[in-house]
N, C-alpha and C positions, 0 to 999 in steps of 0.2 A: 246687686247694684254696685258698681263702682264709680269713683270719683275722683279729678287729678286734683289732689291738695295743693301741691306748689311745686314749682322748678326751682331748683339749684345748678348754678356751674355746669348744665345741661343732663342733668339728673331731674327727674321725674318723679315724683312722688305722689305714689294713687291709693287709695284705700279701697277697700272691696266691705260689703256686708250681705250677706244670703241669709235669707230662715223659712225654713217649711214645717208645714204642719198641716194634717191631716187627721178629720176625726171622721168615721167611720162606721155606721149603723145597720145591722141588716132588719129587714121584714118588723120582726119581732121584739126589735130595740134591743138586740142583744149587739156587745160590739165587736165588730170583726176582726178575725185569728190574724195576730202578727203585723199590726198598723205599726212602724215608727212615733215614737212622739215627737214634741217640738224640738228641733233642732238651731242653734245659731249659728254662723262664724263667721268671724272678722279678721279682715286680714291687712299689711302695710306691707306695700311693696315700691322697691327703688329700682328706677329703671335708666341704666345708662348705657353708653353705645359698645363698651366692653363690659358689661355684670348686669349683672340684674340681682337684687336682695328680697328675702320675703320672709315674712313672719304670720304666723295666723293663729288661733284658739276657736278648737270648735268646741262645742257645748252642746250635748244631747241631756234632754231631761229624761228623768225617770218616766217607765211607761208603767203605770198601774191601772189603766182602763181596760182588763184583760177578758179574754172571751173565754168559756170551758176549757178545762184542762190545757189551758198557759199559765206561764208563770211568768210573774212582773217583772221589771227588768230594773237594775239600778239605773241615775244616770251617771254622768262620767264627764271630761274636759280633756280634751289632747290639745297639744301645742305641737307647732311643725314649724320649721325652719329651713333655709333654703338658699345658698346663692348659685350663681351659676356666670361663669366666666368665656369669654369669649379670646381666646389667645393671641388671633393669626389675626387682624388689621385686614388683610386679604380676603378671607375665608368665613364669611360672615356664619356658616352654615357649620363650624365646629365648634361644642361650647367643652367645657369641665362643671359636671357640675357637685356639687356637695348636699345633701340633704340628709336633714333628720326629723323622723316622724315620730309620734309619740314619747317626746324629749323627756318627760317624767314618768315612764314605764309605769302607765295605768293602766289598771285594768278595765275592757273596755268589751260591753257585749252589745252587738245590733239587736235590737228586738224584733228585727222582721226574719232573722236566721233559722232555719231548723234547728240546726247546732250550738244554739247561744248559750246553751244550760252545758254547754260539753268544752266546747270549744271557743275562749275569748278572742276579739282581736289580737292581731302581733302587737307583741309589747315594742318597747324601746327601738327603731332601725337608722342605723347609720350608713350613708351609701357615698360612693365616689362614684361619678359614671362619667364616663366619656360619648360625647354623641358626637358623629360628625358625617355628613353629607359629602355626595363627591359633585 
């Protein structure tokens, strides 16, 4: 769901909230290998006709509803940040953009992974990117 909270000085201010959740039973009431639990995230973003700003937290809950040989998962919370600029007045189609995922280097495992017991999410990423269209 998202929503426009209010304009400013032709800046845009909208809020976003998502949540899934899936529970999962087979035949025999047993529950089934590698469901996701409940997940939140919420986010603020400002939107103007050179930048755009975002901020969100996602929130995965612990999954302890596990089937044979799985193992429970913790939960965890990342924060992501974001803006992204637009330079050229002209060229609406080339932005800058700056972004950082996992701002508090957590540790952070999907429960629906093969690999979740082996290998976490990427921690901490900070990135510069250039995109631009011709």
């Amino acid at each position: 769901m998202s929503a426009k909270l209010f304009e400013v000085g032709g800046t845009r201010i909208n809020a976003d909230l998502l949540g899934d959740y899936v529970r999962a039973t087979i035949i025999d009431r047993a529950p089934v290998p590698r469901i996701p639990p409940l997940r939140l995230l919420g986010g603020l973003e400002a939107q103007g006709d050179k930048f755009t700003a975002r901020a969100e937290v996602e929130r995965v809950f612990k999954q302890d509803r596990i089937a044979d040989f799985e193992t429970p998962t913790p939960g965890y919370t990342l924060v992501n940040a974001s803006v992204s600029l637009k330079p050229f007045a002209n060229n609406s189609r080339t932005s800058l953009l700056f972004s950082a995922n996992n701002i508090f280097d957590v540790v952070a495992r999907r429960h629906s992974s093969f690999l979740k017991d082996f290998a976490p999410l990427a921690g901490r990423d900070i990135r510069v990117s250039l995109r631009f269209g011709l």
